[in-house]
VEXDREN-2710 file (C-alpha; in Angstrom, 1 decimal):
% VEXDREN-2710
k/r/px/py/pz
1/UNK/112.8/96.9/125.6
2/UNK/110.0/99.4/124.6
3/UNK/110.4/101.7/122.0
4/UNK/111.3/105.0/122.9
5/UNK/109.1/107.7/121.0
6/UNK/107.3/106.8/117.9
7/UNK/107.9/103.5/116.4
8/UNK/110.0/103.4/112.6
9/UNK/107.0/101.3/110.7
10/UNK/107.3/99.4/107.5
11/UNK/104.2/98.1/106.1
12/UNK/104.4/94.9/103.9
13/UNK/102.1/93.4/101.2
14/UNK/102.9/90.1/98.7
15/UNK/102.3/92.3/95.7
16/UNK/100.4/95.8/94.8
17/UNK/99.7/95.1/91.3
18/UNK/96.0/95.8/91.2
19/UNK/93.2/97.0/94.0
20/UNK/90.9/93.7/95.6
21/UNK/90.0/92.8/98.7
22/UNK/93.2/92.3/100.6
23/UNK/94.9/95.5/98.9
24/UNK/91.8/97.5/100.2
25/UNK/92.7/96.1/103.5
26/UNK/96.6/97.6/103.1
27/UNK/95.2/100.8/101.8
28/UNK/93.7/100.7/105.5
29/UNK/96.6/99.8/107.0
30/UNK/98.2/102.9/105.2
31/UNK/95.9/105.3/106.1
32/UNK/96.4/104.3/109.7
33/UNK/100.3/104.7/109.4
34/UNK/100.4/107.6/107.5
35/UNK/104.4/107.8/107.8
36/UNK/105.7/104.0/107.5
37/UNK/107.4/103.0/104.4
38/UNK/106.0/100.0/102.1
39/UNK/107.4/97.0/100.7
40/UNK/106.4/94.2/98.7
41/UNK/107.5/91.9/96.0
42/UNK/106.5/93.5/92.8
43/UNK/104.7/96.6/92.0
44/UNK/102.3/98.3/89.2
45/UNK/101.0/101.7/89.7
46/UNK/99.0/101.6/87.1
47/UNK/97.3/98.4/88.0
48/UNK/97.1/99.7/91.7
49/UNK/95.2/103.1/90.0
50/UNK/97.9/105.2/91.3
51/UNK/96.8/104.7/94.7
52/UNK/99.8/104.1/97.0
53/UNK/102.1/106.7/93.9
54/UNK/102.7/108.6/97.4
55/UNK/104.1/106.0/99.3
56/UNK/107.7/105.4/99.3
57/UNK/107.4/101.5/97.8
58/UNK/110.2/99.4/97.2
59/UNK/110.1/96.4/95.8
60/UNK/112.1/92.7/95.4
61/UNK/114.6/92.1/92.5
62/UNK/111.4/90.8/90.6
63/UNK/110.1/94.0/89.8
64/UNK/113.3/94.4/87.1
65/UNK/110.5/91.7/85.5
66/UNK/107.7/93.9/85.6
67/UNK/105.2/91.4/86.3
68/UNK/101.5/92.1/86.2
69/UNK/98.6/90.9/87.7
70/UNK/97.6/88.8/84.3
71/UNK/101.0/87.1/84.4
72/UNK/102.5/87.3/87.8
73/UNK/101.9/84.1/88.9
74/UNK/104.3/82.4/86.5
75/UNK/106.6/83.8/88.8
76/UNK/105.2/81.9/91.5
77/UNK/108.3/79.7/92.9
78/UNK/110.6/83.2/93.3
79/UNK/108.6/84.9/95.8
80/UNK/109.6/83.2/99.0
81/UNK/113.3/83.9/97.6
82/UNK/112.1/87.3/96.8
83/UNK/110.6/88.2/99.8
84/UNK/113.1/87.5/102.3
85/UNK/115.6/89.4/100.5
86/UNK/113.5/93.0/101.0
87/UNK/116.0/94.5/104.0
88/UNK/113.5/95.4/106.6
89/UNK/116.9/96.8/108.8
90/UNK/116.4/99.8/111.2
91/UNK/112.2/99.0/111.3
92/UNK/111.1/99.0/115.2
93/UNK/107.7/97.4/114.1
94/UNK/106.8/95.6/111.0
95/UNK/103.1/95.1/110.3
96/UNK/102.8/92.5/107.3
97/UNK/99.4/91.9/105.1
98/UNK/99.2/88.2/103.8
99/UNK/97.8/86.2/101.7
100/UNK/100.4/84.0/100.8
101/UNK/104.1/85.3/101.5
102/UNK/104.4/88.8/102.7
103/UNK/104.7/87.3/106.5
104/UNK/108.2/85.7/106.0
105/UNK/110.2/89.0/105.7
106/UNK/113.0/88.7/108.0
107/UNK/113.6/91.5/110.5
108/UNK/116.0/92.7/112.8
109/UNK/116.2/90.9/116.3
110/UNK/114.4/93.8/118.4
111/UNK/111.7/94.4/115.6
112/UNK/108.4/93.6/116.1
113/UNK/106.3/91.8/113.3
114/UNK/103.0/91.4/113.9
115/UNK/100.5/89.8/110.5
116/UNK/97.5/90.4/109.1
117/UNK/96.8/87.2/107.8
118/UNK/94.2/87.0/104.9
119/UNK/94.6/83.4/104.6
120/UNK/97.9/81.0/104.5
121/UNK/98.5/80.6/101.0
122/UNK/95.5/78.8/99.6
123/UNK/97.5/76.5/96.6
124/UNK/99.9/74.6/99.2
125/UNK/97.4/74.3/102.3
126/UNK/93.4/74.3/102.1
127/UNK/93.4/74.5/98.1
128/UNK/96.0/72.1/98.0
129/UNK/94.3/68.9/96.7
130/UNK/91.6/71.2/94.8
131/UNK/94.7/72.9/92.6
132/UNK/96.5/69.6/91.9
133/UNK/92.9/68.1/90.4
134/UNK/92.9/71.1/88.0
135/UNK/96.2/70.1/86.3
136/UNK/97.6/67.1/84.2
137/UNK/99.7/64.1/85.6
138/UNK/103.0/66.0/85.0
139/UNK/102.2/69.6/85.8
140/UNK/100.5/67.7/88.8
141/UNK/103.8/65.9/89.5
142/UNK/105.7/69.0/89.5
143/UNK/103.6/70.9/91.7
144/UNK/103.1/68.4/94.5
145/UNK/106.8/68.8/95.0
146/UNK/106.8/72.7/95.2
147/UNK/103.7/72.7/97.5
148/UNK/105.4/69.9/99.5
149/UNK/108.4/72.7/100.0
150/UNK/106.4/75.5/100.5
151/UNK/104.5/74.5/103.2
152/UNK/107.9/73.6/105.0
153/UNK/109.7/76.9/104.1
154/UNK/106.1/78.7/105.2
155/UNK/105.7/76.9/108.3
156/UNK/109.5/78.1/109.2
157/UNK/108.5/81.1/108.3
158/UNK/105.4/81.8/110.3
159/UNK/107.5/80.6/114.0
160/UNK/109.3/84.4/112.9
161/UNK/106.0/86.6/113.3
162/UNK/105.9/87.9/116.9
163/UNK/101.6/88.5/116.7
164/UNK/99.1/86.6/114.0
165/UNK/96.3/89.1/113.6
166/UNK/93.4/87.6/111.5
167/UNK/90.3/88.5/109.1
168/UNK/87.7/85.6/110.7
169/UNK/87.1/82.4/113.1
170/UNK/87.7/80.6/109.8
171/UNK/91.4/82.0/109.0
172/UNK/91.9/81.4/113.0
173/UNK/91.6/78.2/112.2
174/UNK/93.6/77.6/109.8
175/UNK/96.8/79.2/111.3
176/UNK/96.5/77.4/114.0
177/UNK/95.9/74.2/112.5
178/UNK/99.4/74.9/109.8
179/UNK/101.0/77.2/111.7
180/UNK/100.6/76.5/115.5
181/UNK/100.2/79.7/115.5
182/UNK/97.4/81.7/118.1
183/UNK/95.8/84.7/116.4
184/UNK/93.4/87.2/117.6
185/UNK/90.3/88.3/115.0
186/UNK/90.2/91.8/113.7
187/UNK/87.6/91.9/111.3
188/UNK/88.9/94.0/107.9
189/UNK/87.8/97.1/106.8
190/UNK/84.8/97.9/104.9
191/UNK/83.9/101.8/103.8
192/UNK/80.4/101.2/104.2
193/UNK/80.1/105.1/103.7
194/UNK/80.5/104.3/100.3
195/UNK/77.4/102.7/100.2
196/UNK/73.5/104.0/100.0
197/UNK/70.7/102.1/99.3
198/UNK/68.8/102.7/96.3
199/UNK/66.3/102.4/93.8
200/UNK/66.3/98.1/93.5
201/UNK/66.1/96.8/89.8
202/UNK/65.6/93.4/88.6
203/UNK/69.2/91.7/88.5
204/UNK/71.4/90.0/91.3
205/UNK/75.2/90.3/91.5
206/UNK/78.0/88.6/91.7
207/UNK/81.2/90.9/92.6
208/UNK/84.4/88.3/92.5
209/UNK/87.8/87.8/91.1
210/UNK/87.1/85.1/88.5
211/UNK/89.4/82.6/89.4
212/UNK/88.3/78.8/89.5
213/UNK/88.4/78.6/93.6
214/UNK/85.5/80.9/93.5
215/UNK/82.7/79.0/91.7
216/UNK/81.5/81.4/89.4
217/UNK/80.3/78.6/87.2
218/UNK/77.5/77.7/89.9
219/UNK/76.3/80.9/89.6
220/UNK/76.2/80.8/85.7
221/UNK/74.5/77.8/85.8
222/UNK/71.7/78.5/88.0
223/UNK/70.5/81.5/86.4
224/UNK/71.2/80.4/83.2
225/UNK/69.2/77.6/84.3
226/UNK/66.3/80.3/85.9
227/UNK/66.4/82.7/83.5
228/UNK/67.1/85.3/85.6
229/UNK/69.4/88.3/85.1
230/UNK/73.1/88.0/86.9
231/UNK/74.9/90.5/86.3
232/UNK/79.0/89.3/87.2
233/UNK/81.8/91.9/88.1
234/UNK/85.0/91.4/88.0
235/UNK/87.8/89.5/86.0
236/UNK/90.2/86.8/85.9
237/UNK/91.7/83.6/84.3
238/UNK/88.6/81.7/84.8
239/UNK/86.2/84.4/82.2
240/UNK/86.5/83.0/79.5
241/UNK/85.7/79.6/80.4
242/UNK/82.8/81.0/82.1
243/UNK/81.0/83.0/79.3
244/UNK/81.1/79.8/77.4
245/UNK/78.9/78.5/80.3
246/UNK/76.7/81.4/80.3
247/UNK/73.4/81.8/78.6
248/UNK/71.5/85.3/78.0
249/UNK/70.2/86.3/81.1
250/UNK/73.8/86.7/82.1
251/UNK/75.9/89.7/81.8
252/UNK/79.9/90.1/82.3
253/UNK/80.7/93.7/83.0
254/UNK/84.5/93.0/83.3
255/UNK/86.4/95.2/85.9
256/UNK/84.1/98.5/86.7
257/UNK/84.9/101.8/88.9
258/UNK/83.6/101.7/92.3
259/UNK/81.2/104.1/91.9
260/UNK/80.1/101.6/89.4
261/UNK/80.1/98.7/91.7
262/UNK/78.0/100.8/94.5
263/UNK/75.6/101.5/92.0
264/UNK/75.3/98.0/91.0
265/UNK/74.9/96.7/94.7
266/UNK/72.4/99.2/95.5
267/UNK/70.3/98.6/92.4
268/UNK/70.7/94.1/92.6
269/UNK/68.3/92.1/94.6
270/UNK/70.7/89.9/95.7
271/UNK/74.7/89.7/95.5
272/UNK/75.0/86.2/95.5
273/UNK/78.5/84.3/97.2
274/UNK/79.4/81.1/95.5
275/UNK/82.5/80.3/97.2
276/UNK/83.5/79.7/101.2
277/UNK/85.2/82.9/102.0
278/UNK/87.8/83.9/104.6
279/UNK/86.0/86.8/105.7
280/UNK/84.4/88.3/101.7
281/UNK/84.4/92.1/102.4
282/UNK/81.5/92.2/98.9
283/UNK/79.0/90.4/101.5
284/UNK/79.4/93.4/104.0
285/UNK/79.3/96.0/100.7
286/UNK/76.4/94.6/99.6
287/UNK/74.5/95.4/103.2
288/UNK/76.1/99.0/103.4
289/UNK/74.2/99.6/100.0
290/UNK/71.0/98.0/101.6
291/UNK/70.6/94.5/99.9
292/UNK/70.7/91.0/101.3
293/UNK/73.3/88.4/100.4
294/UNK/72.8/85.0/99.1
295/UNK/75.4/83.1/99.8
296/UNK/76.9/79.5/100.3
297/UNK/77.0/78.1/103.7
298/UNK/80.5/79.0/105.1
299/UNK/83.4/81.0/106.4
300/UNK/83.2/84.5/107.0
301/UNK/79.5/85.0/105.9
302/UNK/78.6/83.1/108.8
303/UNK/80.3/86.2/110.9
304/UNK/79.2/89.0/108.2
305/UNK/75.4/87.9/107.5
306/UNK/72.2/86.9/109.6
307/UNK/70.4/84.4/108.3
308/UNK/66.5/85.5/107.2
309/UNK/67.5/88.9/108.1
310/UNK/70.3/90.2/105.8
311/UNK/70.2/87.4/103.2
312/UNK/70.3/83.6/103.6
313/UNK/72.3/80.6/103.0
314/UNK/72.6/77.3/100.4
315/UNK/74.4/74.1/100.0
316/UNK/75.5/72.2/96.9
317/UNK/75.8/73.2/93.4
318/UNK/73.9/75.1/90.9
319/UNK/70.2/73.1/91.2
320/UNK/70.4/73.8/95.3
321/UNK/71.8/78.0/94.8
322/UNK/68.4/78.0/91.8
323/UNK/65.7/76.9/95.2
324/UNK/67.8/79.1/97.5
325/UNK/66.6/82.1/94.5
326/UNK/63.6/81.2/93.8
327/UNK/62.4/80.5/97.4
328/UNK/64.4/83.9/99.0
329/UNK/62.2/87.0/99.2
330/UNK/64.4/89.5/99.0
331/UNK/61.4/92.2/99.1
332/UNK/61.0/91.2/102.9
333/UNK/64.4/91.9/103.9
334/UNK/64.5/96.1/105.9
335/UNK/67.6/97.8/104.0
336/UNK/67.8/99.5/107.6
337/UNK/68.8/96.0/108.8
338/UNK/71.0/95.6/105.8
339/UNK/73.3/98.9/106.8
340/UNK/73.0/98.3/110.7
341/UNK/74.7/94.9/110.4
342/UNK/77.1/96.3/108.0
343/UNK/78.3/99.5/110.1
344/UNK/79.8/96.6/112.6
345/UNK/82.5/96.1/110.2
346/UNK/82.8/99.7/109.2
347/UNK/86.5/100.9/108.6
348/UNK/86.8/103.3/111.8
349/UNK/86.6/99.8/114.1
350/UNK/89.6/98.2/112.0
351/UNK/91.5/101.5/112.5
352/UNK/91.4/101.3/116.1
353/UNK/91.5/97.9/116.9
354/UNK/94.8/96.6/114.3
355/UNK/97.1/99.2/116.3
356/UNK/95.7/98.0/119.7
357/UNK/97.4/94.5/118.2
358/UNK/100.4/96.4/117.6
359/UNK/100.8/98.0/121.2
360/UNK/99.9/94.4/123.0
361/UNK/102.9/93.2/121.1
362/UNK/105.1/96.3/121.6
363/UNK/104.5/95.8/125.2
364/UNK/105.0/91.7/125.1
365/UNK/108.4/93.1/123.9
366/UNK/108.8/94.5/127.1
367/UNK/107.9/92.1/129.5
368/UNK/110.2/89.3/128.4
369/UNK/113.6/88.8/126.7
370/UNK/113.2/87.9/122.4
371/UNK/115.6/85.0/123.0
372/UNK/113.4/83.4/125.1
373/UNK/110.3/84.4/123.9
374/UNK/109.5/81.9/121.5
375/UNK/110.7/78.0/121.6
376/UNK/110.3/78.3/117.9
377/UNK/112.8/80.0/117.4
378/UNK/115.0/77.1/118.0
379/UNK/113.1/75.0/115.4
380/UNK/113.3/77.7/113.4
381/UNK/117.4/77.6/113.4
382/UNK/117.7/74.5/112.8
383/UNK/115.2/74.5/109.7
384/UNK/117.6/76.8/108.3
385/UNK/120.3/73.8/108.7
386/UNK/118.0/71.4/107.0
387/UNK/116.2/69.6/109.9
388/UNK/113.1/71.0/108.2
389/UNK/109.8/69.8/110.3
390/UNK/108.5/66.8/108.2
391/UNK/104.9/67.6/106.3
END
């Protein structure tokens, strides 16, 4: 039945242990349900910039660890276990943000759970074969047979969630092609007012977590290769590896202020995108501030960027992103079309359209009994018994 009056709301996140992409996406989320309490596995206020020290937060049994985000992932096999054991009891609607776990919490049987899915976890599904190349035979070994379970416990765990709400066409994809799973696209938030162009200096940008998924070494390489000044923000296992690979012309500013990192996007030619990205909310930031994107061919950019108008596109490795640079005029792009294709994905449409998602499913609720709502939920019972779907 509908809820009478306003909804109890949790809000859920795999971990708040520093501020990127998806935890500017929660911070949305928050600001939209001003009220609702947060959970998520482990949690570091310091890390998170004391952004969410007003929230009521509570955390998994992990957090007696006090994990970080330079060492959390060593932690990696607990989380599933860690999640579902957050009690989510008394919630009328719980609106998850995921990028790998947070979606498996288990609610009550009248709550409503409707994800924001960033992208099913990336190591046991579309990085799957990628991550096991990285590692030796026995590490390899190992791994094959956690991913193998954690894409049957995360497949279980998706037939729970009552609405999949996604970041792109890409990410649509992918949850129905793991999941079975329908989604509707609600493009996250960007705070484009952040953003004015500026005075434009002589170096591009790349703005990324330096993790090996991302490619950063293309980008090394070419402009190592061309001479040309890269400026890279951001940090992660994969930097010092990467400043091996670097020659002169390239600069690594480490983790810098936001003020910082709109001054640097106003001021670059170019931010340059090495990796295929879900939805990659730097693209959009890069327009608001006035400045075309060059970026590989792929995923959300093809959603977030017009092609000889805002930026343009490249395939292949370091020699193919060097012709994309040296053959882009980035003096010919209008900064006016820069901001006008950025204000489509400006933080007041994600406001309004995530809790439209939430009200189709309140209302779903409604219209038809839980215990009939979903054949899953069958399948779902007897995973729990250890007829796990085969992978």
């Amino acid at each position: 039945m509908p809820v009478d009056g306003p909804p109890r709301v949790a809000l859920v996140h795999d971990f708040l242990l520093d501020i990127r992409g998806a935890e500017r996406v929660f911070l949305a989320m928050c600001d939209i349900w001003p009220d609702a309490d947060v959970f998520t596995a482990v949690y570091d206020e310091r890390g998170t910039e004391g952004r969410f020290a007003h929230r009521n937060v509570q955390t998994s049994f992990l957090q007696r660890l006090r994990p970080t985000s330079r060492n959390f992932r060593a932690l990696l096999p607990l989380y599933p276990s860690a999640i579902e054991s957050l009690d989510l009891s008394g919630y009328d609607v719980v609106v998850s943000s995921s990028s790998a776990w947070a979606h498996a919490v288990i609610c009550d049987e009248g709550t409503v759970h409707v994800s924001y899915c960033h992208n099913p976890f990336r190591y046991a599904w579309n990085d799957r074969d990628q991550t096991l190349a990285r590692r030796d035979p026995l590490t390899r070994a190992a791994l094959r047979t956690v991913f193998h379970r954690w894409r049957q416990w995360d497949w279980i765990a998706a037939q729970r969630v009552d609405r999949y709400v996604t970041n792109s066409r890409l990410t649509q994809g992918r949850i129905r092609a793991y999941f079975g799973r329908d989604s509707r696209v609600v493009y996250p938030p960007v705070d484009t007012a952040r953003f004015t162009p500026g005075e434009v200096g002589s170096h591009y940008l790349v703005l990324s977590e330096l993790m090996p998924h991302k490619r950063i070494e293309v980008a090394v390489s070419a402009f190592t290769r061309l001479g040309l000044p890269l400026v890279v923000v951001g940090d992660g296992p994969d930097a010092r590896r990467l400043q091996r690979l670097a020659g002169p012309t390239v600069r690594f500013a480490g983790r810098v202020s936001d003020d910082e990192v709109a001054r640097l996007l106003a001021g670059a030619r170019a931010l340059v995108v090495t990796a295929v990205e879900e939805f990659g909310i730097a693209a959009v930031e890069a327009q608001a501030a006035g400045r075309p994107v060059i970026s590989v061919r792929g995923g959300g950019a093809l959603e977030t960027i017009e092609d000889g108008v805002t930026g343009c596109f490249w395939e292949g490795g370091p020699l193919e992103l060097a012709t994309a640079v040296r053959e882009f005029d980035d003096a010919a792009i209008d900064p006016h079309d820069c901001v006008e294709n950025a204000a489509r994905f400006d933080r007041s449409v994600f406001a309004r359209e995530l809790p439209l998602e939430v009200e189709r499913a309140l209302s779903e609720l409604g219209r038809r009994e839980r215990t009939h709502r979903r054949p899953a939920d069958l399948r779902q019972r007897a995973a729990r018994r250890g007829l796990a779907r085969p992978f």
